[in-house]
C-alpha positions as CSV (number, residue, x, y, z in Angstrom):
1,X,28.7,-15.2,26.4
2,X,31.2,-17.6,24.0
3,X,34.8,-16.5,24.1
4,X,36.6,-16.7,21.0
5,X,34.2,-15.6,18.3
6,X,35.1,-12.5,17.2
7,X,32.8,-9.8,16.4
8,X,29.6,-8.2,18.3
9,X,27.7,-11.5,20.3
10,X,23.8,-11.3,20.6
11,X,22.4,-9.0,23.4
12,X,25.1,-6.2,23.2
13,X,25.4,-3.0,21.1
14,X,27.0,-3.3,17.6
15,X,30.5,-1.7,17.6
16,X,33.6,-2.1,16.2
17,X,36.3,-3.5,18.0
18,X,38.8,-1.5,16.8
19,X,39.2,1.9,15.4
20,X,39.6,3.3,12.3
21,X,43.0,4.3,12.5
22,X,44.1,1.5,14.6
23,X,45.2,-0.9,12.3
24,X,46.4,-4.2,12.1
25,X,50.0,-5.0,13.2
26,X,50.2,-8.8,11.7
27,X,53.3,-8.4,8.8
28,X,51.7,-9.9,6.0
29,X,48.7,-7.5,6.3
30,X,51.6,-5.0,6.9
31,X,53.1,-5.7,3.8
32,X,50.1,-6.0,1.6
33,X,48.8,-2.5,2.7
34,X,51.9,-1.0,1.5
35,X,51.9,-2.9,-2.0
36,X,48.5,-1.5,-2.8
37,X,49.5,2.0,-1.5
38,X,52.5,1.9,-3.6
39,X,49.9,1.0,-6.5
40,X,49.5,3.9,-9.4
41,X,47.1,4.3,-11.8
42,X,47.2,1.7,-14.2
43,X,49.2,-1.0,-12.2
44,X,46.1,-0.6,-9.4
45,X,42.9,-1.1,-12.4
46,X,44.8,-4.2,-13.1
47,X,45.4,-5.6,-9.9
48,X,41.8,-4.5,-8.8
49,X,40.7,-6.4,-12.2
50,X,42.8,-9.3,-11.0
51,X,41.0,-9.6,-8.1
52,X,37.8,-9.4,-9.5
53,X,38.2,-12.1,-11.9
54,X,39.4,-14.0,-9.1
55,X,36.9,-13.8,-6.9
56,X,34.2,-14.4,-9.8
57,X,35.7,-17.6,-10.6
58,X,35.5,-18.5,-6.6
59,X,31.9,-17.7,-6.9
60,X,31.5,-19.6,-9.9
61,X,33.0,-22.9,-8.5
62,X,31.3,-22.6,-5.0
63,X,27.9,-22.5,-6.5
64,X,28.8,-25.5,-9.2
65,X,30.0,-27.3,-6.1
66,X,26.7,-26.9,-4.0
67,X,24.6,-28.3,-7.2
68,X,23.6,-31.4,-7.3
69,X,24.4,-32.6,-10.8
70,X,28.2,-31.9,-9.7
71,X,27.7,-33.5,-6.3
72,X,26.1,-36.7,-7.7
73,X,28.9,-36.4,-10.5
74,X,31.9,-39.1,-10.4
75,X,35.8,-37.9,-9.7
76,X,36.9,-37.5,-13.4
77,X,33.2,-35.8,-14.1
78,X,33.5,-33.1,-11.2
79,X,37.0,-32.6,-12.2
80,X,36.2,-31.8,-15.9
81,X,33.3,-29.9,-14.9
82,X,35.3,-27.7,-12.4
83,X,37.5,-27.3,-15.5
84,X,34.9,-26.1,-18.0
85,X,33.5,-23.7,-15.0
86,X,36.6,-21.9,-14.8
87,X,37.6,-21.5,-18.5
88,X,33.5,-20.4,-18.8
89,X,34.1,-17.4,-16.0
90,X,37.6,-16.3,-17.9
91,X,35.8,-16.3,-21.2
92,X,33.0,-14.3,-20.0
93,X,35.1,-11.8,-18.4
């Protein structure tokens, strides 16, 4: 079996190596659990929203960076088009 790769490897039952309730001691996941769980109401629908829009405009410029019209663009082309790609996904949203 490889060492190292987290997660279930192929031949053995799925489960989850951890609990539910056990979670994870690292300080910055610490400290970003409590920052949503001091979230109320509105301040949570934005940061939610926040994070929506952010990870629509990551979507956005991973598939514009797999075409091929960017990837047989030149420097100042790709840069212009990652550009309009991300003012397109704000405008949309």
């Amino acid at each position: 079996m490889p060492s190292g790769i987290p997660g279930p490897h192929p031949g053995t039952p799925n489960k989850k190596r951890k609990r539910e309730e056990d979670l994870s001691e690292n300080p910055y996941t610490r400290k970003s659990r409590a920052r949503t769980a001091r979230l109320t109401g509105h301040d949570r629908t934005m940061d939610n929203a926040r994070n929506a829009d952010r990870q629509a405009v990551n979507r956005r410029l991973r598939k514009l960076k797999a075409s091929g019209e960017y990837l047989a663009a030149d420097e100042a082309a790709k840069k212009r088009m990652l550009s309009d790609a991300v003012k397109r996904e704000i405008e949309y949203r």
